[in-house]
N, C-alpha and C positions, 0 to 999 in steps of 0.2 A: 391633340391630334386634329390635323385639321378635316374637316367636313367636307366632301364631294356632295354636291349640291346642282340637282335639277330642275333649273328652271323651265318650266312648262303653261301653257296657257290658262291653267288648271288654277295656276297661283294666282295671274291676274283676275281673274273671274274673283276669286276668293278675297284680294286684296279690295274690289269695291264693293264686295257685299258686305264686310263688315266694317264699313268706314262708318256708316250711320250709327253702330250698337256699343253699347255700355260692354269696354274689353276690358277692363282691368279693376281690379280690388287690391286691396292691402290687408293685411294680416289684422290690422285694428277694425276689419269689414270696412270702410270706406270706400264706396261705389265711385267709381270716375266715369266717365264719358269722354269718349274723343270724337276727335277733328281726324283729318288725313294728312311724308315730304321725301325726300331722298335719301340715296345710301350708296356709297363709296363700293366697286366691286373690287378693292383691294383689300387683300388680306395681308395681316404683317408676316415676312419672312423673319422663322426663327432662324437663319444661318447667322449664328452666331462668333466673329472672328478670333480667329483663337493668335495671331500675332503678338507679338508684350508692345507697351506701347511707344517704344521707339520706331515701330516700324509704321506707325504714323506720320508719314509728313511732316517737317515745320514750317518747308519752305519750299522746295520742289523749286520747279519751272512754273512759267505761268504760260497759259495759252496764248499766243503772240496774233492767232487768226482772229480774234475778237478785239470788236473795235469800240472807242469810248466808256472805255470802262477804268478802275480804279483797280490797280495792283494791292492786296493787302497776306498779310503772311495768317497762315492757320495754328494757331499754338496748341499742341495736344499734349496730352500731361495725364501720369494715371491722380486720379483725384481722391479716391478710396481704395482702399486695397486691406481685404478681411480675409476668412477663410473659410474652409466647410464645417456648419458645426450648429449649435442647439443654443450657444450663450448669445444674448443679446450683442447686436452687430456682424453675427453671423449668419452665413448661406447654409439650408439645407438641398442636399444632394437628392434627389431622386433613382429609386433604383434601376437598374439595365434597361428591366421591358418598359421602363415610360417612355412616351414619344417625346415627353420635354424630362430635363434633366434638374435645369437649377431655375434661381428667379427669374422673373420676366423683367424685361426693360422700365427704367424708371420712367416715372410721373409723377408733375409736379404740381402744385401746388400755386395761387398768385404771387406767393412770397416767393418762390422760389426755393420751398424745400423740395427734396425727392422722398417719393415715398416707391419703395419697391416690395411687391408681391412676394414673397418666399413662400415657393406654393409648397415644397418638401417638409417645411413647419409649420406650415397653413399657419400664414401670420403676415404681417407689414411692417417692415422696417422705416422707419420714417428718420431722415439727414437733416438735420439743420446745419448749413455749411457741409463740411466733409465728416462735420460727428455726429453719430450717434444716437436721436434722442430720445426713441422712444419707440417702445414694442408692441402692436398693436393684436392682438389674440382674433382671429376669425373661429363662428361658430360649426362646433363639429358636424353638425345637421348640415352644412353646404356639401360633406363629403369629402374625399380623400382630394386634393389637390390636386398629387402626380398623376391622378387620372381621370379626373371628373370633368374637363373640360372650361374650365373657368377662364371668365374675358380675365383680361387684365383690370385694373382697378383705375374710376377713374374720382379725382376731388376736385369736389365743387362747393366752394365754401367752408362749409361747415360738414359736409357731409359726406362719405367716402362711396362709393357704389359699386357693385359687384353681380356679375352674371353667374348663376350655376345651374346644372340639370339634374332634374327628378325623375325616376323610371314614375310615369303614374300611367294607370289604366293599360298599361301594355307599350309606354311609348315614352319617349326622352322628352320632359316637358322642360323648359327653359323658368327661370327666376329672377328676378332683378333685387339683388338684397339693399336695402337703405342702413346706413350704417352711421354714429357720430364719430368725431376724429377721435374716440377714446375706443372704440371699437363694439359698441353697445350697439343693440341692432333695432332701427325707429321703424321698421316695415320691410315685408315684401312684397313686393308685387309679382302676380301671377301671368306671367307670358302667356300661356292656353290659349289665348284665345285667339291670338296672332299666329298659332300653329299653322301650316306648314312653314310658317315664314321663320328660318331661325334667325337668333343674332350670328353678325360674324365674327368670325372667331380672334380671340386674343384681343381686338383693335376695335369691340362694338362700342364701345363707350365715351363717349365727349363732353368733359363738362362743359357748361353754359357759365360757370364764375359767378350764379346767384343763388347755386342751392339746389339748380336742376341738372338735368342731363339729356343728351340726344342718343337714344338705342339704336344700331345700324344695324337692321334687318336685310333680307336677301333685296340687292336692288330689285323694284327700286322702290322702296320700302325705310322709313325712317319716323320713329315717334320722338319727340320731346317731352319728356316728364318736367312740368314746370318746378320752381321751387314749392308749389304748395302739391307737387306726384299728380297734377292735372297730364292726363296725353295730348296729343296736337299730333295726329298721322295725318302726313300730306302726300299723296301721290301727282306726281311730277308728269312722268312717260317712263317707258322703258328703257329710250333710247338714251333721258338724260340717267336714268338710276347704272346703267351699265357702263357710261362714260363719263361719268363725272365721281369727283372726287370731292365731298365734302368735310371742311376744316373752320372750327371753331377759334378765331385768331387770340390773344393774349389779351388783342385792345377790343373786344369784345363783338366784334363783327364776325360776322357768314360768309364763308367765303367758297366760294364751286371754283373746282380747275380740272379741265376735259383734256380730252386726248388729241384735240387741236392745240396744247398752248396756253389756253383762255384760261388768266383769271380774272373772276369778277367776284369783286365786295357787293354785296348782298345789306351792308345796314346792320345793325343789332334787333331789329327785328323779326322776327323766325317768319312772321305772317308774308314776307315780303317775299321766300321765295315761291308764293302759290298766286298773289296778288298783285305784285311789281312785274310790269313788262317790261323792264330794260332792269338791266343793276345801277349800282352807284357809279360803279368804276369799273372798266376792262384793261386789264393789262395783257400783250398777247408777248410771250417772254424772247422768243425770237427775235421780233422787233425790239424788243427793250436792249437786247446786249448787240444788236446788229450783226444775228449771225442766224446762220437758216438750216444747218447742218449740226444743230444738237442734236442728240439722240438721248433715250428713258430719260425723259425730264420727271423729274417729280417734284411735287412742294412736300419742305417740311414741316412750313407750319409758320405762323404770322407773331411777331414779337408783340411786346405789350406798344412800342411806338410805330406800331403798322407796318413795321417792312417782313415786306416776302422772303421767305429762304428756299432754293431749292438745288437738289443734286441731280447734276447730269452728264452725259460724256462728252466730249468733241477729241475729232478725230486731228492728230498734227502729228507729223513727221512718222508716217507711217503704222501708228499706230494712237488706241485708245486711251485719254486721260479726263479721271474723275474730277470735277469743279463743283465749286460748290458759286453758288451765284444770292446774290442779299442785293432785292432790289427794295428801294423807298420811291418817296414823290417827289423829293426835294434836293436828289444824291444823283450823280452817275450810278451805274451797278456797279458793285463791289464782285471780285472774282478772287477766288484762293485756290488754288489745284493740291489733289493728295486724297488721302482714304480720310472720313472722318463718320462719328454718330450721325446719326439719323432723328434724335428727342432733342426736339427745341423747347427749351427752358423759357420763362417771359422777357428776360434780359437777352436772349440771342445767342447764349450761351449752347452746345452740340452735347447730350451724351450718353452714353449706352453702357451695358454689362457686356465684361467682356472675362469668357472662362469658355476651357474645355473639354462638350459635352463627353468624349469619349476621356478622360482622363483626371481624375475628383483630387489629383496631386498635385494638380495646378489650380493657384489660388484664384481665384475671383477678386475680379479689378472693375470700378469704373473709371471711364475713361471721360472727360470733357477737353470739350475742344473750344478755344474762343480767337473771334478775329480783330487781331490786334489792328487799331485802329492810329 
């Protein structure tokens, strides 16, 4: 369900008076200290497409009003396909009154596995290739799934992580569980003390690919638990925490992209976005594809060989078509037009769950989509 959330001047006050103090512990009592960074005011949309997957694009049209760019075709393909159910490799269904129905969107892994949330069996499905491999058990103490609120999961290394809420003291307190890839639980850590700041929902979690993770609090609000559960909260501004969208790339860089256009690489350094007065690198995407009448550009995320992917519209012959755009340093932009996922894999690979919430008789499919080159 997602969260309506008031920000108020109340929050900032509150955001630098605890920058200085010892917020966080782990279940083994391990006292941490932090630092103070940002946080993405997007949240993921569960609309979830319920078409089968021919009705994906292979080839379409391509946009013709965009100039110097690279024609390439989108090949979508259902890549697994299980059904609703309790035996390993399968989806559990959530009942009527949940606000979410079945798993949440995959994530992956550096190798390239997916591992998917099945929050109706409170568990983790982990793919190696398109099978199978392994079923990972979450503990019953996090609470009922289809209702508790839980981020989606994100893996960092060796380690899986997991948001969930606790009624304590009269009030929904937040958790951040530390988990091994075997599903054994190494620590939680207690959110409290970051209270009224929540994470956001489904999409608070980013690994850093060493063991750690970045928590995406109400902008503009952002800790990084290092690989040894050290925090780092940096506060930015307001203006960057509400307009900017923060993404951890494949090849292991920081990357900020606002509602002007702008991305900028940031470095593998975290310290760099509170320290560095310029970035590394600005890309403004308009200019990159020579076109100035895109509209909802989003990124989806930076492959492990540093290129940018993002979904947008442009308007041609009367009416609206989705593109998908893959820019690098050393390439023209690449342009594909047609519907595709939204979860960038490290290889560049597109893909999402695709089932429908009002109908538990149609099976559950992942879809990927890749550009054939």
């Amino acid at each position: 369900m997602h969260r309506h959330v008031y920000i108020e001047l109340s929050i900032i006050v509150l955001v630098l008076a605890i920058s200085g103090c010892h917020l966080v512990s782990l279940t083994s009592h391990e006292n941490i200290s932090g630092s103070m960074t940002t946080a993405p005011p997007s949240l993921y949309s569960m609309a979830i497409p319920t078409e089968s997957a021919q009705d994906y694009p292979n080839a379409s049209q391509f946009a013709t009003t965009l100039a110097s760019f690279q024609r390439r075709r989108l090949h979508c393909f259902t890549y697994i396909e299980t059904q609703w159910g309790t035996a390993p490799g399968e989806f559990g269904f959530c009942p009527l009154s949940s606000h979410l129905r079945g798993p949440y969107p995959p994530v992956f892994n550096a190798q390239g596995d997916l591992f998917i949330l099945d929050i109706a069996n409170q568990r983790i499905e982990r793919y190696s290739g398109n099978k199978s491999s392994q079923v990972i058990p979450l503990p019953s103490v996090y609470g009922d799934g289809c209702s508790s609120g839980w981020s989606n999961i994100a893996v960092s290394w060796d380690r899986l992580f997991l948001t969930y809420s606790v009624l304590h003291r009269g009030r929904v307190v937040d958790h951040l569980a530390v988990l091994s890839l075997s599903g054994q639980e190494r620590g939680v850590i207690d959110l409290e003390p970051y209270y009224p700041l929540r994470p956001l929902y489904v999409d608070s979690l980013l690994p850093d690919q060493k063991g750690g993770v970045y928590l995406l609090l109400l902008p503009p609000a952002i800790v990084h638990f290092d690989e040894q559960l050290r925090p780092w909260f940096i506060y930015r501004s307001l203006e960057a925490g509400l307009n900017e969208v923060l993404v951890i790339g494949w090849d292991g860089n920081i990357y900020t992209y606002n509602k002007d256009g702008v991305l900028s690489n940031w470095g593998a350094d975290r310290r760099c976005l509170e320290l560095c007065e310029s970035p590394i690198e600005v890309k403004r995407i308009s200019a990159a594809v020579q076109h100035t009448s895109l509209t909802n550009v989003r990124l989806l995320g930076i492959d492990v060989e540093g290129r940018a992917y993002f979904a947008a519209w442009v308007h041609k012959s009367g009416h609206d078509e989705e593109i998908l755009i893959r820019l690098s340093d050393n390439q023209l932009p690449v342009i594909a037009v047609g519907k595709f996922p939204d979860r960038l894999a490290p290889d560049g690979a597109l893909y999402d769950i695709q089932y429908d919430p009002g109908n538990p008789l149609i099976r559950p499919r992942i879809i990927k989509c890749v550009l054939e080159d």
